[in-house]
Structure formats: C-alpha cells, structure tokens
C-alpha positions as CSV (number, residue, x, y, z in Angstrom):
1,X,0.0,0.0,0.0
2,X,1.0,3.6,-0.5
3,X,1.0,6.2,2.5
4,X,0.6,9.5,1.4
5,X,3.8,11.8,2.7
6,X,3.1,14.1,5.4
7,X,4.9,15.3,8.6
8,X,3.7,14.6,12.3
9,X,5.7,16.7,14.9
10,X,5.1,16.3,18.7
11,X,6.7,18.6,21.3
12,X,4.6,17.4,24.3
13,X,7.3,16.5,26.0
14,X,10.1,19.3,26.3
15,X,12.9,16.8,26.2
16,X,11.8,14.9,23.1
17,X,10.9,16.2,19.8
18,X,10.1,13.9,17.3
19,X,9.8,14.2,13.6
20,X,7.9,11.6,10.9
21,X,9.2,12.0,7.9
22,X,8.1,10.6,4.5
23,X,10.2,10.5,0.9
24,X,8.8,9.3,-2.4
25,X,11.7,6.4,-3.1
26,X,12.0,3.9,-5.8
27,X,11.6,0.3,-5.0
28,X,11.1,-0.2,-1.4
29,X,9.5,-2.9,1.0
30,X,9.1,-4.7,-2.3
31,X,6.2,-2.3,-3.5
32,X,7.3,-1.8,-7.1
33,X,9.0,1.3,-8.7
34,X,7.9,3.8,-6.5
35,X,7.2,3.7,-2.8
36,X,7.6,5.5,0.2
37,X,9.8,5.3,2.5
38,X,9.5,6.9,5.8
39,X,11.8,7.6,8.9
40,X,11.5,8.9,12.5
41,X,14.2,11.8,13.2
42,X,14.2,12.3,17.0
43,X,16.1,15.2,18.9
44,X,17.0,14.4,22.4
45,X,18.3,16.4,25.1
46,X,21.3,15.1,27.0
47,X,24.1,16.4,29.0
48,X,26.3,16.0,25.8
49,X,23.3,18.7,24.1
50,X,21.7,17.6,20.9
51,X,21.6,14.1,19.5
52,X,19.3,12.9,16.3
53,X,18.3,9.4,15.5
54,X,17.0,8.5,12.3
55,X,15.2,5.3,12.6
56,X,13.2,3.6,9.6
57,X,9.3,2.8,9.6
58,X,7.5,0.2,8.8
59,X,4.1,0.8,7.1
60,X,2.7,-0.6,10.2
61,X,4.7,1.7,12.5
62,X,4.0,4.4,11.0
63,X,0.7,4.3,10.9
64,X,0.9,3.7,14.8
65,X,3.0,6.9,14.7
66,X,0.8,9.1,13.2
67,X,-1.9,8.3,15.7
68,X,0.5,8.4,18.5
69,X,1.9,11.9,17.3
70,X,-2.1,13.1,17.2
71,X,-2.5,12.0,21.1
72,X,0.6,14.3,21.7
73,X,0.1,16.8,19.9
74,X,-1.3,20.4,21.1
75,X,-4.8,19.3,20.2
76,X,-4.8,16.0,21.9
77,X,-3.0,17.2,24.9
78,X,-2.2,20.6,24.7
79,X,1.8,22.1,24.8
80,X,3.3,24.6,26.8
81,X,3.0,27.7,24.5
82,X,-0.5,26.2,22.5
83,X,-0.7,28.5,18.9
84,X,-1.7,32.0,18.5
85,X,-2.3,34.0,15.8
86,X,-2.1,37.4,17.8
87,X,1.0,39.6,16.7
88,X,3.4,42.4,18.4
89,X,0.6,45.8,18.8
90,X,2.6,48.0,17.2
91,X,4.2,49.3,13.9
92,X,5.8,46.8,11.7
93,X,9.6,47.5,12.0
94,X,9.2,50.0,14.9
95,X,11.0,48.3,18.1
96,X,9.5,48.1,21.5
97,X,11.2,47.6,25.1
98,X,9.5,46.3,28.1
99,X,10.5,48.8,31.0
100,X,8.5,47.3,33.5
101,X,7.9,43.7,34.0
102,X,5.5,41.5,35.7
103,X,6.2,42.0,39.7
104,X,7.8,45.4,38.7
105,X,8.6,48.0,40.9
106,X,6.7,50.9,41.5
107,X,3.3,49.6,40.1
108,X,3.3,46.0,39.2
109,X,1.6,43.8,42.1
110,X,-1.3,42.2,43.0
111,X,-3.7,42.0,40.6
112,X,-1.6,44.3,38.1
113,X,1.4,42.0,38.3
114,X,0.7,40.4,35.1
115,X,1.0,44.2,33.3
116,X,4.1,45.2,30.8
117,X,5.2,48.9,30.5
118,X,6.4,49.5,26.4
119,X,8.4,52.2,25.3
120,X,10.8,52.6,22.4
121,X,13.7,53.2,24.0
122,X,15.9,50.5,25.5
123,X,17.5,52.4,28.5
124,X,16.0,51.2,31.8
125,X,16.8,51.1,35.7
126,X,16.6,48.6,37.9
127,X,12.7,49.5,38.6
128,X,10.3,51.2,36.2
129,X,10.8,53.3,33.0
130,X,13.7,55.1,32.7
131,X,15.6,57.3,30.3
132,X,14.1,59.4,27.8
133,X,10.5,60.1,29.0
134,X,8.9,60.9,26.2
135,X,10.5,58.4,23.6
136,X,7.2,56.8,22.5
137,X,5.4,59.7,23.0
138,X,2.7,59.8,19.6
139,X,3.9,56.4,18.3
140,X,0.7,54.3,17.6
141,X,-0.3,51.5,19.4
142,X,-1.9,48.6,17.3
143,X,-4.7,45.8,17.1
144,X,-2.6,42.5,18.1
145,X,-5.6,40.5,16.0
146,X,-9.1,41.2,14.8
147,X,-11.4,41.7,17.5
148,X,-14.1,44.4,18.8
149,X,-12.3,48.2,20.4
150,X,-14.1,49.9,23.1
151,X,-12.9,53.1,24.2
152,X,-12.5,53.9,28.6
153,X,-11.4,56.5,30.7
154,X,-10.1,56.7,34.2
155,X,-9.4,54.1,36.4
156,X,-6.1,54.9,37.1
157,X,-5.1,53.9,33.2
158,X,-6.1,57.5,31.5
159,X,-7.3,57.1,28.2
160,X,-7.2,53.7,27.1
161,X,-8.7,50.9,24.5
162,X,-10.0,47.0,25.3
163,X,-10.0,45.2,22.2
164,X,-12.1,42.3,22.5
165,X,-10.0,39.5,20.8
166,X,-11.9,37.1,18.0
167,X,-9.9,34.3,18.9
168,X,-11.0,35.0,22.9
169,X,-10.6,36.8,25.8
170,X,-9.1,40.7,25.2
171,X,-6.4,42.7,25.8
172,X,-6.0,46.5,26.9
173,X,-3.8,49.1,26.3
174,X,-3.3,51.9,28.6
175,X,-2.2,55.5,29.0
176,X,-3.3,56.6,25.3
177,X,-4.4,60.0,23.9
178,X,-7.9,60.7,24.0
179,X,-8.4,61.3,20.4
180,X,-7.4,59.1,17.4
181,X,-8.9,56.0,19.2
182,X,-10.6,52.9,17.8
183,X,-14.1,52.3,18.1
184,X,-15.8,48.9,16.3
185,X,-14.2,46.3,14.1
186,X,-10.4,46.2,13.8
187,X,-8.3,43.8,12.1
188,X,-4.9,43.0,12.3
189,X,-2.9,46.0,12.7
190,X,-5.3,48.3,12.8
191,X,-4.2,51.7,14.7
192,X,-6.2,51.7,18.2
193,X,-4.5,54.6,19.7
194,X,-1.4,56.6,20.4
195,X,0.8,57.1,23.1
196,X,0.2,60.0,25.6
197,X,3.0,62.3,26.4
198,X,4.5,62.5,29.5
199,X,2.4,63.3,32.9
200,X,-0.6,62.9,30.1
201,X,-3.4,60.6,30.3
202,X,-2.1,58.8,34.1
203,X,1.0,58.2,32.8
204,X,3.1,59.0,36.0
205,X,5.3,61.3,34.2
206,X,6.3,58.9,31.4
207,X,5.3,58.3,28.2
208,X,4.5,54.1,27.9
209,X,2.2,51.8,26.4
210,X,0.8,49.5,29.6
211,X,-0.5,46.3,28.1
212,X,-2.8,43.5,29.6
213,X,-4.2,39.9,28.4
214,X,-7.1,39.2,29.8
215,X,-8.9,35.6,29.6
216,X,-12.7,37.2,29.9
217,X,-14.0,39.3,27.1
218,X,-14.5,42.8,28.5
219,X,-10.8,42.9,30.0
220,X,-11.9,42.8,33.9
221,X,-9.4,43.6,36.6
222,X,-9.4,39.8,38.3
223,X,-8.9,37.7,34.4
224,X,-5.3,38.8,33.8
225,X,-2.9,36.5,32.7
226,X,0.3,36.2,31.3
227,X,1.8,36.7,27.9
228,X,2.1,33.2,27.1
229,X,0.0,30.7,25.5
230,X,-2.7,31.8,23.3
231,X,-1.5,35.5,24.2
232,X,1.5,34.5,23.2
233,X,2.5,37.8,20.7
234,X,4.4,36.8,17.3
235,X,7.6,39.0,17.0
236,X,7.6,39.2,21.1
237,X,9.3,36.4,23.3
238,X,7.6,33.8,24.7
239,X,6.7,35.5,28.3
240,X,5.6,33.4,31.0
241,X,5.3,33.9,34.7
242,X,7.3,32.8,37.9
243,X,6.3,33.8,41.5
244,X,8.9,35.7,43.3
245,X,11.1,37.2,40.4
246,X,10.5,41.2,40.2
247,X,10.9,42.8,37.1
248,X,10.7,39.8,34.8
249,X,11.1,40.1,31.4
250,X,12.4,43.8,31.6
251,X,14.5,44.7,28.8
252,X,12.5,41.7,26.5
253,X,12.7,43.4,22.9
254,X,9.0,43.4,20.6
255,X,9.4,44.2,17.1
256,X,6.8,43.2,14.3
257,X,8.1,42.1,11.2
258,X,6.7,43.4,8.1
259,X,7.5,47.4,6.6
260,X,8.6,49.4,8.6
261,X,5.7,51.6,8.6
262,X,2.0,51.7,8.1
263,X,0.6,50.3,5.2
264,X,-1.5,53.4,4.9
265,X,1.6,55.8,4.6
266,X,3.8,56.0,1.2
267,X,5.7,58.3,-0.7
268,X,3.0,61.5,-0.6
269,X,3.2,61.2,3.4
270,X,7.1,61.9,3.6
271,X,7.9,65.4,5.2
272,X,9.8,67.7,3.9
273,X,11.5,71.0,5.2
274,X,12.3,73.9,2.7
275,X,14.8,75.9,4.8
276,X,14.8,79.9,4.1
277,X,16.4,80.5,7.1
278,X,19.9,79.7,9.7
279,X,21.1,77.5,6.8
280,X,24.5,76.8,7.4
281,X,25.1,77.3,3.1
282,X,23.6,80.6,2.8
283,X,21.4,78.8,0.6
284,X,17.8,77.5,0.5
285,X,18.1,74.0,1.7
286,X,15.8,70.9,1.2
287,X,15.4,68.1,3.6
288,X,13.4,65.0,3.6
289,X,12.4,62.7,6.5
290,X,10.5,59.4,4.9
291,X,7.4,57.6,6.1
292,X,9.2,54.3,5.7
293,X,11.6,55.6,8.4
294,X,8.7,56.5,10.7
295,X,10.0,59.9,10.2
296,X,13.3,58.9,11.8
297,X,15.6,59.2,9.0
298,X,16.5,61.7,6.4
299,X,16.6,60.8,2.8
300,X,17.7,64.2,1.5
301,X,19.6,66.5,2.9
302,X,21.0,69.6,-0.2
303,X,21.7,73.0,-0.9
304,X,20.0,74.5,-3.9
305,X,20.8,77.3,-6.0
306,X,18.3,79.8,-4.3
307,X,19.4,82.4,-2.4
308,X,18.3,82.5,1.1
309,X,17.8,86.6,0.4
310,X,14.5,85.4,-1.4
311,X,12.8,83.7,1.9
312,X,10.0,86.6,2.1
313,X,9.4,86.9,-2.2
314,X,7.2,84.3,-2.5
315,X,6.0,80.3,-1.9
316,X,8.4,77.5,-1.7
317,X,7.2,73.8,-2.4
318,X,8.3,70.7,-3.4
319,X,6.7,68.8,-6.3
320,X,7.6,65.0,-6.4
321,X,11.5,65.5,-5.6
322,X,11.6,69.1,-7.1
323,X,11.6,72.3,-5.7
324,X,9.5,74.8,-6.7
325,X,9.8,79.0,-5.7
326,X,6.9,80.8,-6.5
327,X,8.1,84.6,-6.7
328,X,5.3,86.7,-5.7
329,X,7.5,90.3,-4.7
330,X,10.8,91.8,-5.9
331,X,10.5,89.9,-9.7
332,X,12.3,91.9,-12.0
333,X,9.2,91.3,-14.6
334,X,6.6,92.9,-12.5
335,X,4.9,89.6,-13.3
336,X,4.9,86.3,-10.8
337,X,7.4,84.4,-12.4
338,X,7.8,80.2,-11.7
339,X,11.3,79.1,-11.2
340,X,12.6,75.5,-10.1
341,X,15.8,73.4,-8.5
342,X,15.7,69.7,-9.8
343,X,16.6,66.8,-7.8
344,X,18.2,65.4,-11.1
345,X,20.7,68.8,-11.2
346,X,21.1,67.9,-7.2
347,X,19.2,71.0,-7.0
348,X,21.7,72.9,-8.7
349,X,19.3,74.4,-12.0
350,X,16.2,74.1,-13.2
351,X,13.3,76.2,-15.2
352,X,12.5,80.0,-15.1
353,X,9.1,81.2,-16.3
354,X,7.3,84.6,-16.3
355,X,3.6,84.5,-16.0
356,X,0.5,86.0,-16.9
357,X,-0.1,86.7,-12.8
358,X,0.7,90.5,-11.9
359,X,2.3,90.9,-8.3
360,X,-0.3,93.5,-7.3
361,X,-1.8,90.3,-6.3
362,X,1.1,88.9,-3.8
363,X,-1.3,89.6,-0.6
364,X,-4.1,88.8,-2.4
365,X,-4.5,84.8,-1.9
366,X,-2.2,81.4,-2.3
367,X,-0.1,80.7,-4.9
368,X,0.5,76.9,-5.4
369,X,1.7,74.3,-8.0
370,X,-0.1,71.1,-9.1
371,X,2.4,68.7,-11.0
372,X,3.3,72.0,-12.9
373,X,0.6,73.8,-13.3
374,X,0.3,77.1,-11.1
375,X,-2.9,78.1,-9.4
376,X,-4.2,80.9,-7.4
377,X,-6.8,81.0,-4.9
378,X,-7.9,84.8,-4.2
379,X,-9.4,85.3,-1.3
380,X,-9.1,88.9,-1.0
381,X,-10.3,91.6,-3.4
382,X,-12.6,89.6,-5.2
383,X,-15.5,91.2,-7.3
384,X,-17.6,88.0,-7.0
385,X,-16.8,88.6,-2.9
386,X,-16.1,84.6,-3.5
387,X,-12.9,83.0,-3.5
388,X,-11.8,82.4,-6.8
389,X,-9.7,80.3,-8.6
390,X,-7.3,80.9,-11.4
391,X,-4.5,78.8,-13.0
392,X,-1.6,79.2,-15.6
393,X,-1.0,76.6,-17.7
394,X,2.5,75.3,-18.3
395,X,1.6,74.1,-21.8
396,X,1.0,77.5,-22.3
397,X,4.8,79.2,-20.9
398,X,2.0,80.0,-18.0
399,X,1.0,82.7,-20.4
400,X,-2.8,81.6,-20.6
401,X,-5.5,80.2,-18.4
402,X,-7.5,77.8,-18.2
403,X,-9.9,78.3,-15.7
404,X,-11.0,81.1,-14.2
405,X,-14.2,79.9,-11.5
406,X,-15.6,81.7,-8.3
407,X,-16.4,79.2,-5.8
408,X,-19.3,78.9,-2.8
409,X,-17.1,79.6,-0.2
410,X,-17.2,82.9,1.0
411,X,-14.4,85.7,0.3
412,X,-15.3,86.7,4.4
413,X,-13.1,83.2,5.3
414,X,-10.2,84.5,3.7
415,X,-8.5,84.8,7.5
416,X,-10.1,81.9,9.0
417,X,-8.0,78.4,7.6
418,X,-5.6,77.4,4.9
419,X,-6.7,77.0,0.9
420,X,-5.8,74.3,-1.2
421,X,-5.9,72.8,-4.3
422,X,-5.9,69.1,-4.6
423,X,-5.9,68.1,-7.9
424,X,-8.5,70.9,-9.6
425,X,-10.7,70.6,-6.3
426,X,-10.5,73.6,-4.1
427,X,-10.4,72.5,-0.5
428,X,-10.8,75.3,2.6
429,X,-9.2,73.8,6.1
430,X,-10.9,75.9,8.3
431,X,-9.2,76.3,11.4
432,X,-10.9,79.6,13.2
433,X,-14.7,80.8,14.1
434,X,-16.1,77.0,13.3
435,X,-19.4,76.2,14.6
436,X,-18.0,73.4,15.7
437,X,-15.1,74.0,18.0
438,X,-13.5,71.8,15.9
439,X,-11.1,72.2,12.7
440,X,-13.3,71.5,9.5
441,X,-12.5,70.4,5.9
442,X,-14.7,71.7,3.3
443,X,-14.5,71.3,-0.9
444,X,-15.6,73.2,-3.7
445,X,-15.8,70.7,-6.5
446,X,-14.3,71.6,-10.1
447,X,-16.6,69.0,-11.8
448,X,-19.6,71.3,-10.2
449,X,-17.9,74.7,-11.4
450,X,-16.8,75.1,-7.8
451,X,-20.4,75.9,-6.9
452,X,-21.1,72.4,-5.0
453,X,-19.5,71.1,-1.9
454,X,-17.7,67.5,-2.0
455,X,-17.0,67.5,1.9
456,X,-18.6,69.1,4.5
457,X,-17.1,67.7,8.3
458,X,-15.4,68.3,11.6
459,X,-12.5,66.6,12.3
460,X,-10.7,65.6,15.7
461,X,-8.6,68.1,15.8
462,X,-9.2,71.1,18.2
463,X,-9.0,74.6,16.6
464,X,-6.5,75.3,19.7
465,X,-3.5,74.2,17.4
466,X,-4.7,76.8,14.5
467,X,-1.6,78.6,15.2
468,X,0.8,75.7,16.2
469,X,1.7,74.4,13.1
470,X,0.6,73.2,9.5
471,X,-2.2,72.1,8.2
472,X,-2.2,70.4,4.6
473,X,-4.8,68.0,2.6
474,X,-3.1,64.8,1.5
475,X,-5.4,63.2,-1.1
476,X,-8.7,63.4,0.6
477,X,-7.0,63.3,4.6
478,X,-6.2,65.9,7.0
479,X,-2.4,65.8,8.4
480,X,-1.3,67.9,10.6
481,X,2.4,69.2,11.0
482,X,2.5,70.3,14.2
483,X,5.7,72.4,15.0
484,X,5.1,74.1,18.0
485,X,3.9,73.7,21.6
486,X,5.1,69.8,20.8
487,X,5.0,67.5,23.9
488,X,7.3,65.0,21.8
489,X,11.4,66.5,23.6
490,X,11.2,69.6,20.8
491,X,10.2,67.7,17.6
492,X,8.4,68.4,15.5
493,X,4.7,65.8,14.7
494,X,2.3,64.8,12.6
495,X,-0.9,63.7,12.7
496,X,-3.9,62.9,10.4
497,X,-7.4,62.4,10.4
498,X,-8.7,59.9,7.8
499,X,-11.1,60.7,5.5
500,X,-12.3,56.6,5.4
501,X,-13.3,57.5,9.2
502,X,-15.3,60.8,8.9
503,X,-11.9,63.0,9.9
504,X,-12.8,61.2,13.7
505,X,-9.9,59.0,13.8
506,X,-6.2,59.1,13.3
507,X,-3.8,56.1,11.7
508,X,-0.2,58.2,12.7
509,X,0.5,60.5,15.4
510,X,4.5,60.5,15.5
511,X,7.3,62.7,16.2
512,X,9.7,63.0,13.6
513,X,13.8,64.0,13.5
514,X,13.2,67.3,12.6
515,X,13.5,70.0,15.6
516,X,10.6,72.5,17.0
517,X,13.4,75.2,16.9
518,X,12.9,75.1,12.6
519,X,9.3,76.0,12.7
520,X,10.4,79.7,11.7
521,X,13.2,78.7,9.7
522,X,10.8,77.3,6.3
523,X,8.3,75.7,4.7
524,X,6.8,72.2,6.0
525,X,5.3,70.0,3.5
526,X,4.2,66.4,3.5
527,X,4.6,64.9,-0.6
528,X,3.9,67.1,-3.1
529,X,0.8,69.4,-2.4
C-alpha cells in the first residue's frame, strides 16, 4: 500500500521532539517502482546537548505513529506555548522595550502583576521606566488581531482601549491619547491609539504603552494572565510567569516584522522641510524625512541654487523630488514668475518662467503648483466677494488660463484656515470661528464649477492648534504638521485624520527628526501638495 507523505511533529514532552518524515523512493518494501519510505528523526536532550536518531518505519509503524503523534500533539494534549495568531501591537519594524515587567517596581503587584510597561527606548533602571520620557510619546499603538475596540477613561489607566480578541478573551492598552482612538471592528494592525505624552493621560510622568491579556472578554481587573499561550505575541518572546522574580522580562525586545511603517503611509506622506532661514550654506536648503523611516531618517539632505535673500518673495514647495519658488514680490518682470531646482541637477538648476499673474496680487491669496501647473486662490479683493480660482498653464509658458471659477465659499473666510488645491478641487481647512469647536475640511468641486461642496465635516482636531503648526490635505485626509507647543522632547509631529473615518480618527501621530526650533526657519510639506 501507498501512504501518502506528510509530517507529524510532537513537542509534548520538552525533552523529546520527534519528527515523521516521509520520501517518495524507488523500490522499497518490495512495493514496485515507487514507494515511500518513511523515517522517525528524533532530537534528544542530553548532558552532551543535541543528538538525532534516524530510525526507519515500517508501514505498520508508521501508521501507529501518526496516531501516536495526534495524542501528543497540542490538540490531543495541549503544549506549553498552545498557537496563537495574535502579533506584536505595534508598527511593523518599529522596536519596543519592556521597562517594566511583571512583579515590577513601582506599580506592578497584586492584581496588576501580570501588566508590561512599552516604550521605544531600551535604557532602563533597575525599577520602572527610565531614560528618555517621552521616547514613544505619539507612536501608535496597534490591534494584536481582529477583535471588537471599546474606548475607557479613568481608572487609574487615563485614556485607554479593550479590544475584544476574535480568537477569545481581550487585551487592553493603557495610558493613550484621547483622540485618534478605535471604536468597532479592527483587524490585524489596525491603529487603536497613540501614546500620551508624559504626565498625560495617568501616565506617571512617562510616556508608555501598559499592556494587559485578559482571559474574559471585556478585560476585567481579576482575568489577567500572562503573555504566554494563546497571548503568546508573534515578533515578542515567549513571556511566561514565575512567583517571586521582580521585574521579569524587563528589557524583552518586541518588534513586528513586516515594513517598517504603516501600510497606509507612502511616498506622498514623507515630510519635507524647505529651509529659508539659519542655513548653514547661505542657501535654501531641502530636507526629507520618509514615512518608511517612521520619520526617523532623512533621505535628503542639499543646498540649492536659491538664495536664502529670497525667503520673504514668494512660496516655496516641493513637487515629487523638485523644488518649486513661486516669486510673488521683488521679480524683475513685475509679473509672478515660476522658477525650479531639480533633484536630477542635485538642486543645482532648473526652469524659469514669467507668468500672466501681476504681483499686485502677492497679498491677495495662495499661490500653489499642481504637477506643474500654477494656481491661485484669491481670497481677498474679489469682485464676485467669492474665492476664486485661477491657473496658468504650463503648456502655455504660464501665459494663458484655463480656468478662471468663483467658488461657494465665501471671500469673508479669507482669515479663517488654509486654501488648497488638490488636484483641480479647491479645499478650505478651516481652522478659526467654526461652529464646531473643531477644525473643518470643506470642498468646492471643479466638476460642479466650484459651486457644490464635496466635503462638509469636523475633524478631531481642536482649533486650539490653529496657530501651532501646519495644516495640509493629502489626497482626501487631513495631516497635521505640528511644529510648535510639541510635547514629543522639541520635535516636531504629525498627525492625520482619515477621510475613510469621517476625519474622527487618526492612523499616525509620531514625532519625527526634525527640531521645534525650525518651525520659523521654512516651509513644511508632506509629498507634493
């Protein structure tokens, strides 16, 4: 007879592993021209270490194998560390350090014994969280498997998130910012939070992720449990308890494979900085942080032939890898003229172009590129008393327009957000005298002449950062480049607010490499506008 080949393993038994293996062979046990001949590999433990033993089956042993490898294994039996599915809840490629164990001093006993303290920095004391205290301070904390989020306060944990787990019990992360968290259905990975700043949200002065796994479904203070089993977390060590050690498992390193950064971020959510100002070359200077870094690395870092004498003449932007300056005062044309630094040239030449645009209308609106193709939203001086918009073709030498539109939204806003364009949709970020105490995101749609809005909503964001930083559409979502009044040690952030979730919800809240000290020094940007 012919057994089909398959593999039995069986680790019931910590000292014995045991392998069935099965080959396709020619002529064996007299079967013919093909057969299959099969073999037990076993890995034994002695005081010498390792030892394997191939042995040879039978047919009728290993039949008697396989069943005896089913009555050992997990299902018949159970194991030590049974399977899980659940992963590391953080960003893929991002690192994580437990600073405070189970039995950990100052806060780990009793009924919180079984609770780990994460942060992203591996400096630690002998007790509690140490070094840099706000190291993970707006990284995001992640769904360790598809479950159910319910949003708490209080308690002692601040603003936190119980994810009821699909494959049972739940688990609960602690010490979170109020906004930007999950409510509903979340899958694997999924953004459930971010961490608080320091002496934010109960945090005890540190910034730190406290985790739980918890056996009953609405994470209850009396089911905790260890990280071990089927809360074992893939891309985390294997993290089981023993009375009487304190601290245990400080120091353990979690890191989920995968990118290393969202899958929701890419090449238009890298941040740039266009620096006017204090540049060491007396020249404009260009410098890139990517999303694939987690903002943590720069990319580009060059001098460009612009003079940093222009910083006040006019709009700086990148488009793709190229910088743009939009000259608005000082032009020797009396026209706004269009001039650019390549990345090809390593920023070093590039185009020059007069354009129909007169500079009596420098204080007038925004100036802005789209691929390249300049547009101007006036807000000020209008005759329609609507904001306008205008563009200037580069097909044309930017001698001719295309467009010329007044939109619904009211020339009275002109001081009361940031205008736009994303593709030939005018968008208006209101930031100031909302209705809703919130910052708003509202669109004038070129397929309806402008007249029609696409958007109409409040996001999470409060309008008290109107003046703390950036605010800039990407696509259809809100991010938020905030460069001032930072809790993140002087760096500068970003956030966002998803358009998929009604602007409620955020899927990054980071600091980045670049320093609060530049937010006079430029231009912040994420992508290309």
């Amino acid at each position: 007879m012919l057994i089909s080949c398959r593999e039995f393993r069986s680790d019931a038994n910590r000292n014995l592993t045991a392998v069935w293996r099965c080959e396709q062979i020619s002529a064996v046990w007299g079967m013919g021209s093909t057969g299959t001949r099969c073999y037990i590999r076993r890995m034994s433990t002695t005081s010498g270490g390792l030892r394997l033993h191939n042995s040879w089956l039978t047919p009728l042993a290993l039949a008697v194998a396989a069943v005896v490898s089913l009555a050992l294994s997990p299902l018949g039996a159970g194991s030590a560390r049974a399977a899980s599915d659940l992963v590391v809840p953080f960003e893929s490629g991002v690192p994580w350090y437990v600073c405070q164990g189970y039995n950990g001093a100052p806060s780990h006993h009793g009924n919180l014994k079984y609770g780990l303290d994460m942060t992203t920095e591996s400096a630690r004391g002998r007790d509690g969280c140490w070094g840099n205290p706000n190291a993970a301070t707006g990284r995001l904390v992640t769904s360790p498997g598809p479950g159910t989020a319910t949003q708490y306060s209080g308690g002692g944990a601040g603003n936190w998130v119980c994810v009821r787990l699909d494959s049972g019990g739940s688990m609960s992360f602690m010490h979170l910012n109020a906004g930007g968290r999950a409510s509903g259905r979340v899958s694997t990975g999924s953004p459930i939070g971010s961490v608080a700043r320091a002496g934010e949200s109960d945090n005890g002065g540190y910034a730190h992720a406290h985790l739980y796994a918890h056996t009953g479904s609405n994470c209850g203070t009396n089911d905790r449990v260890p990280f071990t089993g089927r809360f074992h977390l893939t891309g985390a060590p294997d993290l089981p308890y023993s009375a009487g050690v304190a601290n245990q498992h400080a120091g353990a390193r979690f890191l989920r494979s995968g990118s290393t950064a969202p899958s929701s971020t890419s090449s238009s959510s890298d941040l740039w900085l266009i620096k006017t100002r204090n540049t060491g070359s007396r020249k404009v200077e260009v410098h890139k942080v990517g999303a694939g870094s987690n903002y943590r690395d720069g990319e580009v870092h060059a001098a460009t032939w612009f003079d940093t004498a222009d910083q006040n003449n006019g709009y700086f932007q990148v488009v793709g890898n190229d910088l743009y300056f939009i000259k608005t005062r000082n032009t020797g044309s009396g026209k706004v003229e269009v001039h650019s630094a390549t990345a090809s040239s390593g920023y070093k030449s590039g185009q020059h172009h007069v354009t129909w645009f007169g500079t009596g209308d420098q204080n007038n609106g925004w100036f802005q590129m789209v691929g390249n193709e300049l547009w101007f939203i006036k807000t000020k001086n209008t005759s329609s008393k609507r904001a306008e918009v205008h563009n200037a073709t580069a097909a044309s030498g930017y001698k001719q327009a295309t467009v010329h539109a007044a939109s619904w939204i009211g020339s009275n806003d002109e001081g009361n957000g940031w205008f736009q364009m994303v593709g030939n949709d005018l968008w208006f970020i209101k930031t100031k005298n909302t209705g809703s105490g919130k910052v708003e995101v509202h669109s004038a749609t070129a397929s309806s002449g402008y007249r029609n809005a696409g958007v109409h909503s409040a996001t999470w964001l409060g309008t008290a950062d109107r003046a703390n930083g950036w605010f800039q559409m990407v696509g259809n979502d809100l991010w938020f480049i905030k460069t001032t009044n930072t809790g993140s040690n002087g760096k500068v952030e970003v956030h966002n607010a998803t358009a998929s979730s009604g602007y409620g919800k955020a899927t990054l809240q980071t600091a980045t490499w670049f320093s609060s000290g530049d937010r006079s020094n430029g231009w912040f940007q994420l992508g290309s506008k």
